[in-house]
C-alpha positions as CSV (number, residue, x, y, z in Angstrom):
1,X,-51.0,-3.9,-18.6
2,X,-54.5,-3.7,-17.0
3,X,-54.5,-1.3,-14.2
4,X,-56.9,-2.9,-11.1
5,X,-57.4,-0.8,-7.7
6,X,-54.9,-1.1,-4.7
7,X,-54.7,0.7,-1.9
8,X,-53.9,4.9,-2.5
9,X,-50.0,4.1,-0.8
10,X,-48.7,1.3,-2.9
11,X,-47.3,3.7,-5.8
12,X,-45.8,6.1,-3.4
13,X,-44.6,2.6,-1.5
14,X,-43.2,1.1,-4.9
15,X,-41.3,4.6,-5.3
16,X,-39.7,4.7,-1.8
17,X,-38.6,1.1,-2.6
18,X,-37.0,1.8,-5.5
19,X,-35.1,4.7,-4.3
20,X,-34.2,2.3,-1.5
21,X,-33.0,-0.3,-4.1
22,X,-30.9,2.3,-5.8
23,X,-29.1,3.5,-2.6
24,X,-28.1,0.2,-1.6
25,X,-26.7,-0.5,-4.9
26,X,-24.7,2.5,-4.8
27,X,-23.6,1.3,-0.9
28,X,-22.3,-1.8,-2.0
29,X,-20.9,-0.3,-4.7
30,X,-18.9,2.1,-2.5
31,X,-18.3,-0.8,-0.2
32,X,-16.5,-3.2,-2.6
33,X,-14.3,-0.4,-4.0
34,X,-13.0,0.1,0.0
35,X,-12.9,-3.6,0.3
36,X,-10.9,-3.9,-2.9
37,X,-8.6,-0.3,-2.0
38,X,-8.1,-2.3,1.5
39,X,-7.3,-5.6,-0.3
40,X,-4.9,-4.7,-2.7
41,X,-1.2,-3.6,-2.4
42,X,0.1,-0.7,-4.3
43,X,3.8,-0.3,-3.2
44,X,4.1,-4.2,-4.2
45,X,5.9,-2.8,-7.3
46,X,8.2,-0.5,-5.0
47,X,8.7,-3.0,-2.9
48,X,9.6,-5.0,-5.7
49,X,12.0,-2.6,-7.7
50,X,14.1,-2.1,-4.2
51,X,14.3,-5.6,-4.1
52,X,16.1,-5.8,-7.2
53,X,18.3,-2.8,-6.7
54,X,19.5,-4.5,-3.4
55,X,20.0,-7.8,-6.3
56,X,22.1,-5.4,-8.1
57,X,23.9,-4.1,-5.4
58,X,24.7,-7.6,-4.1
59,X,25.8,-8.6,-7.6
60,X,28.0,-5.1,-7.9
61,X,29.7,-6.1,-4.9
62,X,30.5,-10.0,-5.6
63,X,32.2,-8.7,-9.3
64,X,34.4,-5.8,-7.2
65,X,35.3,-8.8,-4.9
66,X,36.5,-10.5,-7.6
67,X,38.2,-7.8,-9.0
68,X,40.4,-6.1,-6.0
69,X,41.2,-10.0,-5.6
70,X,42.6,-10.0,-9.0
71,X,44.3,-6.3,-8.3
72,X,45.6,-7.3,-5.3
73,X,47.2,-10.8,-7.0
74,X,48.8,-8.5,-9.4
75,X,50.1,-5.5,-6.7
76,X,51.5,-8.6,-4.7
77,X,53.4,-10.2,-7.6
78,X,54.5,-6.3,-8.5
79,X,55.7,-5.8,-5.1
80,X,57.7,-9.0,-5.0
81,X,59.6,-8.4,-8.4
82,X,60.1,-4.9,-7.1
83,X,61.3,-6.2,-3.5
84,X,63.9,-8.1,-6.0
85,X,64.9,-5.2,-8.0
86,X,65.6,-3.0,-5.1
87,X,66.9,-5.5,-3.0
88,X,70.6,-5.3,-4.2
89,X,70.8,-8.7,-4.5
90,X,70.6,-8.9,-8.2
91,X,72.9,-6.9,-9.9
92,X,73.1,-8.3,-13.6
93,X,71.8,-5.4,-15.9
94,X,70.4,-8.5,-17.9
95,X,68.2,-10.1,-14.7
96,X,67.1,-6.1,-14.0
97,X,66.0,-5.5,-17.2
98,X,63.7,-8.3,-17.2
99,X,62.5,-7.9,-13.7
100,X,61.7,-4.3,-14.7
101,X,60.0,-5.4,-18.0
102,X,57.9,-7.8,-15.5
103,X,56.4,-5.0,-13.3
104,X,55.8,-3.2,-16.4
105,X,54.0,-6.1,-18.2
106,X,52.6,-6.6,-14.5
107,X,51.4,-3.1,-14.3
108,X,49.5,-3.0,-17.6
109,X,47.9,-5.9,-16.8
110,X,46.7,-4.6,-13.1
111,X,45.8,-0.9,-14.8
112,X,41.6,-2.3,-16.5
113,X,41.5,-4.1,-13.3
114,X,42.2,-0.8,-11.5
115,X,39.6,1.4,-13.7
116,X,37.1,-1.2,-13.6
117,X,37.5,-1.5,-9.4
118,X,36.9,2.5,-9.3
119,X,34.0,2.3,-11.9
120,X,32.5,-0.4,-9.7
121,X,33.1,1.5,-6.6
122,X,30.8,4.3,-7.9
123,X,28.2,2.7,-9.5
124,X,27.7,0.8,-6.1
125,X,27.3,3.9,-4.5
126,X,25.2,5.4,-6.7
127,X,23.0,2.3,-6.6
128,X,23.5,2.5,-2.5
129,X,22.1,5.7,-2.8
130,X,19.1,5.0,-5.1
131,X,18.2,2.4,-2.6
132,X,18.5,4.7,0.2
133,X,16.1,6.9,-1.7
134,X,13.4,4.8,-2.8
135,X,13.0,3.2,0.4
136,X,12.6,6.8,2.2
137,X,9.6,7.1,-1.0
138,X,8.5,3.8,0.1
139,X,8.2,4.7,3.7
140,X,6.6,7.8,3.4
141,X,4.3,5.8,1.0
142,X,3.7,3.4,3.4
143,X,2.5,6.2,5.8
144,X,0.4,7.7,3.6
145,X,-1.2,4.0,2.9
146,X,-1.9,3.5,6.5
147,X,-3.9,6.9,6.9
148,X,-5.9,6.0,3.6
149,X,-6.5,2.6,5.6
150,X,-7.8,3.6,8.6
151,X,-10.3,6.1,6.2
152,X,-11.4,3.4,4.8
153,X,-12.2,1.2,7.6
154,X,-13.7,4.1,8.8
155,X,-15.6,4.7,5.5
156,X,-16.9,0.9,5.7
157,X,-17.7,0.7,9.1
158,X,-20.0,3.8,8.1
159,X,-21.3,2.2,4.8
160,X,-22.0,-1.0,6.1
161,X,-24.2,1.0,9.1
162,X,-25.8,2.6,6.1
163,X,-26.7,-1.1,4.3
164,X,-27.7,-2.5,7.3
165,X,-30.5,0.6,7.7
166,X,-31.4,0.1,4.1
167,X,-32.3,-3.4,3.7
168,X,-34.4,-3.4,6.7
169,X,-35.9,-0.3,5.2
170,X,-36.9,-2.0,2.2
171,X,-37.9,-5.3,4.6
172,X,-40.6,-2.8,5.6
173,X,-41.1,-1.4,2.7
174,X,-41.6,-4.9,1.2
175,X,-43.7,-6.3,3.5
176,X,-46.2,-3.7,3.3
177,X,-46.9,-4.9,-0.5
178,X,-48.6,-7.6,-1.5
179,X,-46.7,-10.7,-3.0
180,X,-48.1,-9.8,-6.3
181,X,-46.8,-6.2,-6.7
182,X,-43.2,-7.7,-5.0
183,X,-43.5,-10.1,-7.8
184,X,-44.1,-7.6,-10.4
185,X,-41.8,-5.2,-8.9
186,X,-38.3,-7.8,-9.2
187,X,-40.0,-8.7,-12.6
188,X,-39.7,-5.0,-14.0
189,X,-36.5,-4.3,-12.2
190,X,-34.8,-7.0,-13.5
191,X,-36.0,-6.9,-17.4
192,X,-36.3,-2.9,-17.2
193,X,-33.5,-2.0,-14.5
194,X,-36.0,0.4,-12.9
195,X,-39.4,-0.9,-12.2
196,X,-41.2,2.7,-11.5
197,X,-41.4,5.9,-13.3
198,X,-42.2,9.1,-12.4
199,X,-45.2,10.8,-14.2
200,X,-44.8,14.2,-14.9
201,X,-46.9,16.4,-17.5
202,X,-48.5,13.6,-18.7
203,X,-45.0,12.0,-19.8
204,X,-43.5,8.5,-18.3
205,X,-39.5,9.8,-17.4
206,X,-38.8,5.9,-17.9
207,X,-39.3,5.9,-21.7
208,X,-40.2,9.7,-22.6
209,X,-43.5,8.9,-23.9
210,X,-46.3,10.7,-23.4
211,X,-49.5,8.7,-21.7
212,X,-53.4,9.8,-21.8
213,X,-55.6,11.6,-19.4
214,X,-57.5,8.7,-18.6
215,X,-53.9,6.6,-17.4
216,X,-52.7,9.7,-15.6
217,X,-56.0,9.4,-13.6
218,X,-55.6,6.1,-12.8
219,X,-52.0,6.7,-11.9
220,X,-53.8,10.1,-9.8
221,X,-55.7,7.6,-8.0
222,X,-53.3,5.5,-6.6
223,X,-53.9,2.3,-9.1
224,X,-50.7,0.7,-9.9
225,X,-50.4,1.5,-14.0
226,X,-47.9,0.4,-16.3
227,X,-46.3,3.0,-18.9
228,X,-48.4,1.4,-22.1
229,X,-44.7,2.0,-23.9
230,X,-42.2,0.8,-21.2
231,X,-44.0,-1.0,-18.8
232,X,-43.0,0.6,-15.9
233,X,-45.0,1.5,-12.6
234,X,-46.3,5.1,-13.2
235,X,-45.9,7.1,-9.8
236,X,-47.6,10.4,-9.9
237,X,-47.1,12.5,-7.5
Protein backbone atom coordinates (compact mmCIF):
# COMPACT_ATOMS: atom_id res chain seq x y z
CA UNK A 1 0.00 0.00 0.00
CA UNK A 2 1.45 3.52 -0.70
CA UNK A 3 1.59 5.58 2.32
CA UNK A 4 0.55 9.53 1.30
CA UNK A 5 0.51 12.32 4.16
CA UNK A 6 -2.72 12.93 6.43
CA UNK A 7 -3.06 14.86 9.13
CA UNK A 8 -0.66 13.76 12.54
CA UNK A 9 -4.38 12.54 14.38
CA UNK A 10 -5.86 10.20 11.89
CA UNK A 11 -3.81 6.98 13.13
CA UNK A 12 -4.45 7.76 16.77
CA UNK A 13 -8.20 8.52 15.33
CA UNK A 14 -8.35 5.08 13.30
CA UNK A 15 -7.16 3.43 16.71
CA UNK A 16 -9.79 5.04 19.05
CA UNK A 17 -12.33 3.86 16.40
CA UNK A 18 -11.41 0.60 16.47
CA UNK A 19 -11.36 0.15 20.01
CA UNK A 20 -14.80 1.79 19.77
CA UNK A 21 -15.88 -0.92 17.15
CA UNK A 22 -14.67 -3.64 19.44
CA UNK A 23 -16.60 -2.41 22.59
CA UNK A 24 -19.69 -2.19 20.85
CA UNK A 25 -19.46 -5.61 19.51
CA UNK A 26 -18.87 -6.89 22.82
CA UNK A 27 -22.17 -4.61 24.11
CA UNK A 28 -24.29 -6.23 21.75
CA UNK A 29 -22.96 -9.24 22.41
CA UNK A 30 -23.79 -8.94 26.15
CA UNK A 31 -27.04 -7.43 25.09
CA UNK A 32 -28.41 -10.37 22.96
CA UNK A 33 -27.38 -13.00 25.57
CA UNK A 34 -29.81 -10.84 28.26
CA UNK A 35 -32.36 -10.50 25.55
CA UNK A 36 -32.12 -14.19 24.90
CA UNK A 37 -31.75 -15.24 29.12
CA UNK A 38 -35.03 -12.77 29.35
CA UNK A 39 -36.70 -14.54 26.27
CA UNK A 40 -36.36 -17.93 27.07
CA UNK A 41 -38.13 -20.14 29.74
CA UNK A 42 -36.18 -22.53 31.70
CA UNK A 43 -38.76 -24.15 34.20
CA UNK A 44 -40.87 -24.97 30.86
CA UNK A 45 -39.54 -28.58 31.41
CA UNK A 46 -40.62 -28.38 35.24
CA UNK A 47 -43.55 -27.02 34.47
CA UNK A 48 -43.96 -29.63 32.06
CA UNK A 49 -42.94 -32.80 34.23
CA UNK A 50 -45.60 -31.61 37.07
CA UNK A 51 -47.94 -31.49 34.39
CA UNK A 52 -47.62 -34.98 33.72
CA UNK A 53 -47.38 -36.15 37.30
CA UNK A 54 -50.76 -34.40 37.92
CA UNK A 55 -51.73 -36.75 34.37
CA UNK A 56 -50.58 -39.58 36.40
CA UNK A 57 -52.27 -38.79 39.36
CA UNK A 58 -55.51 -38.20 37.56
CA UNK A 59 -55.11 -41.53 35.79
CA UNK A 60 -54.17 -43.31 39.42
CA UNK A 61 -57.29 -42.14 40.67
CA UNK A 62 -59.85 -42.96 37.65
CA UNK A 63 -58.29 -46.96 37.90
CA UNK A 64 -58.80 -46.92 41.99
CA UNK A 65 -62.36 -45.63 41.06
CA UNK A 66 -62.83 -48.42 39.13
CA UNK A 67 -61.43 -50.67 41.40
CA UNK A 68 -63.22 -49.92 45.04
CA UNK A 69 -66.34 -49.97 42.51
CA UNK A 70 -65.53 -53.48 41.69
CA UNK A 71 -64.67 -54.17 45.64
CA UNK A 72 -67.51 -52.73 46.77
CA UNK A 73 -69.80 -54.93 43.93
CA UNK A 74 -68.17 -57.90 45.45
CA UNK A 75 -68.46 -56.76 49.59
CA UNK A 76 -72.20 -56.07 48.66
CA UNK A 77 -72.94 -59.42 47.02
CA UNK A 78 -70.72 -60.97 50.12
CA UNK A 79 -72.76 -59.20 52.54
CA UNK A 80 -76.06 -60.28 50.95
CA UNK A 81 -75.17 -64.15 50.81
CA UNK A 82 -73.92 -63.61 54.42
CA UNK A 83 -77.30 -61.62 55.48
CA UNK A 84 -78.85 -65.13 54.08
CA UNK A 85 -76.66 -67.37 55.93
CA UNK A 86 -77.07 -65.74 59.25
CA UNK A 87 -80.47 -64.86 58.76
CA UNK A 88 -82.04 -68.28 60.03
CA UNK A 89 -84.14 -68.44 57.33
CA UNK A 90 -82.24 -71.13 55.53
CA UNK A 91 -81.59 -74.01 57.35
CA UNK A 92 -80.79 -76.92 54.79
CA UNK A 93 -77.06 -77.91 55.52
CA UNK A 94 -77.18 -78.35 51.60
CA UNK A 95 -78.38 -74.43 50.67
CA UNK A 96 -75.61 -73.35 53.64
CA UNK A 97 -72.98 -75.06 52.23
CA UNK A 98 -73.24 -73.49 48.98
CA UNK A 99 -74.02 -70.03 50.29
CA UNK A 100 -70.80 -70.41 52.36
CA UNK A 101 -68.88 -71.76 49.26
CA UNK A 102 -70.35 -68.46 47.51
CA UNK A 103 -68.72 -65.91 49.98
CA UNK A 104 -65.67 -67.93 49.82
CA UNK A 105 -65.55 -67.97 45.92
CA UNK A 106 -66.78 -64.21 46.52
CA UNK A 107 -64.01 -63.46 48.83
CA UNK A 108 -61.14 -64.71 46.53
CA UNK A 109 -62.30 -62.98 43.94
CA UNK A 110 -62.61 -59.39 46.03
CA UNK A 111 -58.91 -60.27 47.76
CA UNK A 112 -56.46 -58.79 44.00
CA UNK A 113 -59.04 -56.21 43.93
CA UNK A 114 -58.31 -55.42 47.62
CA UNK A 115 -54.34 -55.48 47.24
CA UNK A 116 -54.46 -53.70 44.17
CA UNK A 117 -56.95 -50.80 45.84
CA UNK A 118 -54.21 -50.46 48.75
CA UNK A 119 -51.23 -50.50 46.15
CA UNK A 120 -53.09 -47.81 44.31
CA UNK A 121 -53.79 -45.91 47.35
CA UNK A 122 -50.01 -45.45 47.97
CA UNK A 123 -48.60 -45.01 44.90
CA UNK A 124 -51.16 -41.95 44.59
CA UNK A 125 -49.79 -40.59 47.61
CA UNK A 126 -46.52 -40.96 46.85
CA UNK A 127 -47.13 -39.32 43.42
CA UNK A 128 -49.31 -36.59 45.64
CA UNK A 129 -46.34 -36.03 47.38
CA UNK A 130 -43.80 -35.77 44.47
CA UNK A 131 -46.13 -33.14 43.06
CA UNK A 132 -46.24 -31.34 46.21
CA UNK A 133 -42.52 -31.32 46.02
CA UNK A 134 -41.64 -30.33 42.70
CA UNK A 135 -43.91 -27.52 42.65
CA UNK A 136 -42.35 -26.08 46.08
CA UNK A 137 -38.72 -26.62 43.57
CA UNK A 138 -40.65 -24.89 40.95
CA UNK A 139 -41.64 -21.96 43.09
CA UNK A 140 -38.63 -21.33 44.62
CA UNK A 141 -37.34 -21.52 41.00
CA UNK A 142 -39.58 -19.23 39.85
CA UNK A 143 -38.33 -16.76 42.55
CA UNK A 144 -35.03 -17.10 41.90
CA UNK A 145 -36.03 -16.47 37.89
CA UNK A 146 -37.67 -13.28 38.72
CA UNK A 147 -34.49 -11.78 40.73
CA UNK A 148 -32.24 -12.90 37.68
CA UNK A 149 -34.99 -10.93 35.61
CA UNK A 150 -35.00 -7.86 37.08
CA UNK A 151 -30.76 -8.16 36.91
CA UNK A 152 -31.13 -8.33 33.63
CA UNK A 153 -33.33 -5.68 32.80
CA UNK A 154 -31.21 -3.83 34.93
CA UNK A 155 -28.07 -5.14 33.11
CA UNK A 156 -29.76 -4.02 29.57
CA UNK A 157 -31.08 -0.89 30.55
CA UNK A 158 -27.26 -0.27 31.49
CA UNK A 159 -25.82 -1.84 28.24
CA UNK A 160 -28.02 -0.30 25.97
CA UNK A 161 -26.87 3.32 27.85
CA UNK A 162 -23.46 2.07 27.06
CA UNK A 163 -24.34 1.40 23.00
CA UNK A 164 -26.04 4.37 22.78
CA UNK A 165 -22.63 6.39 24.08
CA UNK A 166 -20.63 4.30 21.79
CA UNK A 167 -22.08 4.68 18.43
CA UNK A 168 -22.22 8.28 18.78
CA UNK A 169 -18.66 8.04 19.88
CA UNK A 170 -17.62 6.52 16.82
CA UNK A 171 -20.27 9.07 14.81
CA UNK A 172 -17.50 11.57 15.98
CA UNK A 173 -14.96 9.60 15.63
CA UNK A 174 -16.05 8.94 11.92
CA UNK A 175 -16.82 12.08 10.97
CA UNK A 176 -13.53 13.47 11.67
CA UNK A 177 -12.03 11.11 8.88
CA UNK A 178 -12.19 11.55 5.56
CA UNK A 179 -14.49 9.31 3.34
CA UNK A 180 -11.44 7.59 2.02
CA UNK A 181 -9.84 6.42 5.23
CA UNK A 182 -13.73 5.40 6.41
CA UNK A 183 -13.74 3.56 3.17
CA UNK A 184 -10.54 1.90 3.73
CA UNK A 185 -11.12 1.40 7.31
CA UNK A 186 -14.78 -0.96 6.77
CA UNK A 187 -12.67 -2.42 3.82
CA UNK A 188 -9.82 -3.82 6.30
CA UNK A 189 -12.27 -4.58 9.02
CA UNK A 190 -14.30 -6.57 7.10
CA UNK A 191 -11.56 -8.75 4.90
CA UNK A 192 -9.02 -8.56 8.03
CA UNK A 193 -11.48 -8.36 11.18
CA UNK A 194 -9.29 -5.61 12.63
CA UNK A 195 -8.32 -2.84 10.32
CA UNK A 196 -5.38 -1.20 12.64
CA UNK A 197 -2.35 -2.64 14.28
CA UNK A 198 -0.32 -1.52 16.90
CA UNK A 199 3.46 -0.95 16.00
CA UNK A 200 5.70 -1.91 18.55
CA UNK A 201 9.58 -2.63 18.21
CA UNK A 202 9.42 -2.40 14.81
CA UNK A 203 6.85 -5.49 14.70
CA UNK A 204 3.02 -5.16 13.29
CA UNK A 205 0.96 -7.08 16.46
CA UNK A 206 -1.62 -7.81 13.52
CA UNK A 207 0.53 -10.32 11.67
CA UNK A 208 3.85 -10.61 13.85
CA UNK A 209 6.02 -9.38 11.17
CA UNK A 210 8.60 -7.29 11.55
CA UNK A 211 8.48 -3.77 9.26
CA UNK A 212 11.59 -1.39 8.27
CA UNK A 213 12.85 1.78 9.76
CA UNK A 214 11.79 3.81 6.92
CA UNK A 215 7.71 2.40 7.50
CA UNK A 216 8.07 2.86 11.21
CA UNK A 217 8.91 6.60 10.35
CA UNK A 218 6.12 7.03 8.25
CA UNK A 219 3.94 5.35 10.79
CA UNK A 220 6.09 8.00 13.49
CA UNK A 221 4.82 10.72 11.43
CA UNK A 222 1.34 10.23 11.45
CA UNK A 223 0.97 8.81 7.65
CA UNK A 224 -1.57 6.24 7.43
CA UNK A 225 0.74 2.93 6.47
CA UNK A 226 -0.28 -0.43 5.78
CA UNK A 227 1.60 -3.50 7.44
CA UNK A 228 3.46 -4.57 3.91
CA UNK A 229 2.40 -8.34 5.23
CA UNK A 230 -1.11 -7.89 6.56
CA UNK A 231 -2.33 -4.82 5.40
CA UNK A 232 -3.38 -3.30 8.32
CA UNK A 233 -3.27 0.47 9.54
CA UNK A 234 0.08 0.74 11.47
CA UNK A 235 -0.57 2.93 14.74
CA UNK A 236 2.55 3.86 16.54
CA UNK A 237 2.37 5.29 19.39
Amino acid sequence: MKPYNIPMSVPRLLSQLQETDIALAERRQQAAAFKAELAADPLAVERAAIAAKKDDLEKLRHDLREIAAEVDDFSARIKHHEDQLYSGRVTSPKELSALQKDIDLLKSHRAPGEEQELSLMETIEETEKAIDDAEIALQRHKEALSRRRVELSAGLTKLEAELAGLEKHRQELSAELSPAVNTQYDLLKKQKGRAVARLEQGVCRGCGIAVTTSWMHRARAGEVVGCPSCGRILFLE
